[in-house]
C-alpha positions in Angstrom: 35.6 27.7 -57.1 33.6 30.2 -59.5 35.8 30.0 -62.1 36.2 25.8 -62.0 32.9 25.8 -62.7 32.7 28.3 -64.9 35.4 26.9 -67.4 33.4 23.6 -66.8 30.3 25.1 -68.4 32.6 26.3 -71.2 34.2 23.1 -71.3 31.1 21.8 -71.4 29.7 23.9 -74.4 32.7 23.6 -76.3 32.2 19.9 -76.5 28.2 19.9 -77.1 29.2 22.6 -80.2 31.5 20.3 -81.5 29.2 17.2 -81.2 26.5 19.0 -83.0 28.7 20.5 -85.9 30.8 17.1 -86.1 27.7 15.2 -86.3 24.8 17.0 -88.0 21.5 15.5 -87.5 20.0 13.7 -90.8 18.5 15.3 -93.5 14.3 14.8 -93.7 14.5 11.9 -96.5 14.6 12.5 -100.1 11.2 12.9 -102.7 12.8 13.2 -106.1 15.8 11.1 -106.4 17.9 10.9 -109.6 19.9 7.4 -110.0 22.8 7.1 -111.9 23.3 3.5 -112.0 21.2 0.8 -113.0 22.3 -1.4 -109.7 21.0 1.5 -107.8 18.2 2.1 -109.5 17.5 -1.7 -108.6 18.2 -1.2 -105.1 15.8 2.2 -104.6 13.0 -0.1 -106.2 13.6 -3.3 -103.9 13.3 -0.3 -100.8 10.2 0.3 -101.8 11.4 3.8 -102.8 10.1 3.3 -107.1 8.2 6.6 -106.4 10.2 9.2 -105.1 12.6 8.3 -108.1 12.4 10.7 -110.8 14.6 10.2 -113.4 17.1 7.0 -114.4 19.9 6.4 -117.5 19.0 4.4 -120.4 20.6 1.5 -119.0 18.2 1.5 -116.4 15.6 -1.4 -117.7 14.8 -3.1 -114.4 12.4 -3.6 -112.7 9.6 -2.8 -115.5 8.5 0.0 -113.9 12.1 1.5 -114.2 11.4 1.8 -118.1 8.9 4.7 -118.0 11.6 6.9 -115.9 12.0 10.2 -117.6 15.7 9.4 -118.7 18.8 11.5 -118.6 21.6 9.7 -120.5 23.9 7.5 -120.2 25.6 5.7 -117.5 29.4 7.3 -117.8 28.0 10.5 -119.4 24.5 11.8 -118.4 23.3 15.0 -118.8 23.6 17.6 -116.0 21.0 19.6 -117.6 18.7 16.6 -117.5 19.0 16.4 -114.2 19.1 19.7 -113.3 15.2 19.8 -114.8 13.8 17.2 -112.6 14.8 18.9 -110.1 16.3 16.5 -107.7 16.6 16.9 -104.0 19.3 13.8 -104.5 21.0 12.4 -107.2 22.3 9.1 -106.5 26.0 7.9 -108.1 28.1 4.8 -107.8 31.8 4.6 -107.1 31.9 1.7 -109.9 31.3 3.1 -112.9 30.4 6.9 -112.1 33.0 9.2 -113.6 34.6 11.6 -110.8 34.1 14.5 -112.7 30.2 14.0 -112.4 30.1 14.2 -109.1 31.9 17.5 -108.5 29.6 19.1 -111.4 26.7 18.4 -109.5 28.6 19.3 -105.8 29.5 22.9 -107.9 25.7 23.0 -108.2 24.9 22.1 -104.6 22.9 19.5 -105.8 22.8 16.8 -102.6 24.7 13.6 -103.8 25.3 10.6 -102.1 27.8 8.0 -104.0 27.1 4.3 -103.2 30.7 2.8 -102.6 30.0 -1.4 -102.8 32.2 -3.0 -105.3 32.1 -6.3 -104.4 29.6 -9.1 -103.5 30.9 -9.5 -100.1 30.9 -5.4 -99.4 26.7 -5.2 -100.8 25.1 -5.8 -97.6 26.4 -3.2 -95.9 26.3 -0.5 -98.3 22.8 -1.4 -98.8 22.6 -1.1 -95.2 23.9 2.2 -94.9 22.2 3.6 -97.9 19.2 3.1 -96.0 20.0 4.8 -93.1 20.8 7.3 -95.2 17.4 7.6 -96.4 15.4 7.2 -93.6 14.3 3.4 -94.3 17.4 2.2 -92.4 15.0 -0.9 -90.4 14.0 -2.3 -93.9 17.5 -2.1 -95.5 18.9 -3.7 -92.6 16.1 -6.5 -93.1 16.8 -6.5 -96.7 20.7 -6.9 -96.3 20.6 -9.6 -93.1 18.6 -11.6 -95.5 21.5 -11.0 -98.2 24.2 -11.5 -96.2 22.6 -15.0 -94.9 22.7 -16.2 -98.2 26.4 -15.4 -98.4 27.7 -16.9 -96.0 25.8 -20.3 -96.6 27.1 -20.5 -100.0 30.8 -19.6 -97.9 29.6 -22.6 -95.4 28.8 -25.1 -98.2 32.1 -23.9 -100.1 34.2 -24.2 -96.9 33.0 -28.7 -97.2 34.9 -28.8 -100.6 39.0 -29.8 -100.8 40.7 -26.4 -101.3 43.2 -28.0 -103.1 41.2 -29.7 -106.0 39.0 -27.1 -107.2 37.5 -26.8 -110.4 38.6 -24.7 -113.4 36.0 -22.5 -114.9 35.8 -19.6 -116.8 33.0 -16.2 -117.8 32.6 -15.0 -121.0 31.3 -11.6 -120.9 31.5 -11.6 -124.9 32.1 -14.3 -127.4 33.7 -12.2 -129.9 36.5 -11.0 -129.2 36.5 -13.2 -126.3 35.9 -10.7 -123.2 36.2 -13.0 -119.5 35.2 -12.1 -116.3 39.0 -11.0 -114.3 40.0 -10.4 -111.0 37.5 -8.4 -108.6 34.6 -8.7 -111.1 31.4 -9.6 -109.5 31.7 -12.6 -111.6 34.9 -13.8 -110.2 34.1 -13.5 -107.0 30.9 -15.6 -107.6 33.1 -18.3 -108.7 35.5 -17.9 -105.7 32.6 -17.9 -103.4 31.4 -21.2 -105.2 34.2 -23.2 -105.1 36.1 -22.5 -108.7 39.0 -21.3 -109.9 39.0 -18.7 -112.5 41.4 -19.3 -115.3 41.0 -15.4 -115.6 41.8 -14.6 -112.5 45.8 -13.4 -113.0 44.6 -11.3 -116.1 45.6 -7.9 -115.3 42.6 -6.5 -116.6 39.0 -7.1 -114.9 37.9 -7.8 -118.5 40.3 -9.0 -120.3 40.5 -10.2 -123.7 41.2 -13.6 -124.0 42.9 -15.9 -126.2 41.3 -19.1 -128.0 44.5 -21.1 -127.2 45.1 -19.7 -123.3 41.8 -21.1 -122.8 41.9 -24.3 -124.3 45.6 -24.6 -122.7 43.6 -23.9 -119.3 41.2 -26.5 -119.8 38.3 -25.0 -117.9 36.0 -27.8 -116.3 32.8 -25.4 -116.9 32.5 -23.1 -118.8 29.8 -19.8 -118.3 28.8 -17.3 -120.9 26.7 -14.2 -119.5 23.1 -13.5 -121.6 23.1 -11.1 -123.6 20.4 -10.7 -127.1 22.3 -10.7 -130.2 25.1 -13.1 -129.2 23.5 -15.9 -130.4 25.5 -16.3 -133.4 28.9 -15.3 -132.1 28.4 -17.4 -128.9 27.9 -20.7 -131.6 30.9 -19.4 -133.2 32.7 -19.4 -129.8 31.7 -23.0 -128.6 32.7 -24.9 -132.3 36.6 -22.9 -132.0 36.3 -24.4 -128.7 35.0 -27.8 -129.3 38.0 -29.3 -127.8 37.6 -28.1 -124.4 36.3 -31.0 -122.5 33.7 -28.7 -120.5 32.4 -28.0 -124.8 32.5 -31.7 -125.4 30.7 -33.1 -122.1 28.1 -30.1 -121.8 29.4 -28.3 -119.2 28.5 -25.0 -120.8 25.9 -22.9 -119.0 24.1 -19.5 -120.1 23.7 -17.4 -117.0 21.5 -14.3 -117.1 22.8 -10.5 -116.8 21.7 -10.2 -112.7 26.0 -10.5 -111.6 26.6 -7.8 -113.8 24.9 -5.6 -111.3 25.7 -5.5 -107.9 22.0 -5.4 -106.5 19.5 -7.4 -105.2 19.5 -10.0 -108.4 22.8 -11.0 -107.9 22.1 -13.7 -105.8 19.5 -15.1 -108.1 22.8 -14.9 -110.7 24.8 -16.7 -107.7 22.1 -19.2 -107.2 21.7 -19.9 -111.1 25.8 -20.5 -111.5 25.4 -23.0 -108.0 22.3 -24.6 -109.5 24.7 -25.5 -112.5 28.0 -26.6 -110.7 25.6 -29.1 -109.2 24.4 -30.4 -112.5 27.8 -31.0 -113.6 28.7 -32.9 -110.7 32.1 -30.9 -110.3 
């Protein structure tokens, strides 16, 4: 009887052990974070976390407060000996547009990492919602992503009213010249899935693909969306006269939508909510 009990207390601490070293407890939440992404840096800034960040890329430029960041580079190659001076107790990478080889340089440092893994519209909520848990903040990230997720599915609701079988052909033009379009599993060609459209792009079998004059005006998209971006002014003009056939061109269906899709953040649904705002002034 002894030794039942005995290798039940064994049993017993076996299992606790490998709870506690299966599971470890969380780390006391970061003070000097490092972001290498301009979405996250977006993200950190909606938690309320503007603060504890440290240092950003030069493609971070939002919010305004984000500008005065010490900066260490790029997006696809900052400098680790930027970062290494700031002294991080996190640096923060996405799986979307992070090189690989970043993260292990940093890992070979033992510098803590964590790598946000949304790329899509659909997975944002919950990767914001884990990110906070991850910091310590997890009750305002959830906040922050049922709100998100609500305005998802009521554009899925309103979307789910519409024929499936006649929807409108549209198209996003990342850059007039060469003509760069939104293709499959962009953040911009889900928006138009969520909202109803058809992207002409969506077989390319590149997410940006470059596009031909004549594919597009053989598609005949019904709208026609060009992301903002300063200098492209001139080109975009260029663009719309080569493609003054297109009856979207010719019945001024042609809508400028700002930057906020090309970051998966919390300003992508004002970018969802601009493109809805102007599928409803076409009347499509």
């Amino acid at each position: 009887m002894k030794a039942i009990k005995s290798f039940s207390s064994i049993l017993l601490c076996g299992v606790l052990f490998f709870l506690l070293t299966s599971y470890p407890a969380q780390a006391a939440p970061p003070q000097r974070i490092v972001s290498l992404a301009p979405n996250i840096t977006e993200i950190l800034f909606d938690l309320g976390l503007g603060k504890q960040i440290v240092a950003v890329t030069t493609y971070c430029d939002y919010p305004r407060e984000a500008l005065s960041k010490p900066k260490i580079g790029g997006f696809t190659n900052p400098s680790i000996e930027a970062i290494v001076t700031t002294r991080p107790d996190l640096v923060m990478l996405t799986e979307d547009g992070n090189p690989r080889e970043i993260l292990e340089k940093l890992k070979k440092l033992r510098i803590r990492t964590y790598v946000f893994r949304a790329r899509s519209i659909d997975e944002l909520p919950e990767a914001i919602r884990q990110l906070g848990f991850f910091l310590g903040i997890g009750k305002e990230a959830d906040k922050k992503a049922q709100a998100m997720q609500a305005q998802l599915d009521r554009f899925k609701s309103e979307t789910a009213k519409r024929s499936p079988l006649n929807k409108p052909k549209a198209i996003f033009v990342i850059q007039p010249e060469p003509l760069i379009v939104a293709g499959p599993k962009t953040a911009m060609d889900e928006a138009m899935i969520l909202l109803g459209l058809k992207n002409i792009a969506g077989g390319s079998s590149a997410r940006y693909a470059r596009y031909s004059l004549e594919e597009t005006l053989r598609q005949q998209p019904q709208v026609l969306f060009i992301g903002k971006s300063k200098g492209m002014e001139e080109n975009i003009k260029k663009l719309l006269k080569r493609l003054q056939r297109l009856d979207a061109v010719e019945k001024g269906k042609v809508y400028t939508i700002r930057e906020t899709l090309y970051r998966l953040g919390p300003r992508m649904l004002t970018g969802l909510n601009e493109m809805k705002a102007a599928i409803d002034q076409s009347g499509l």
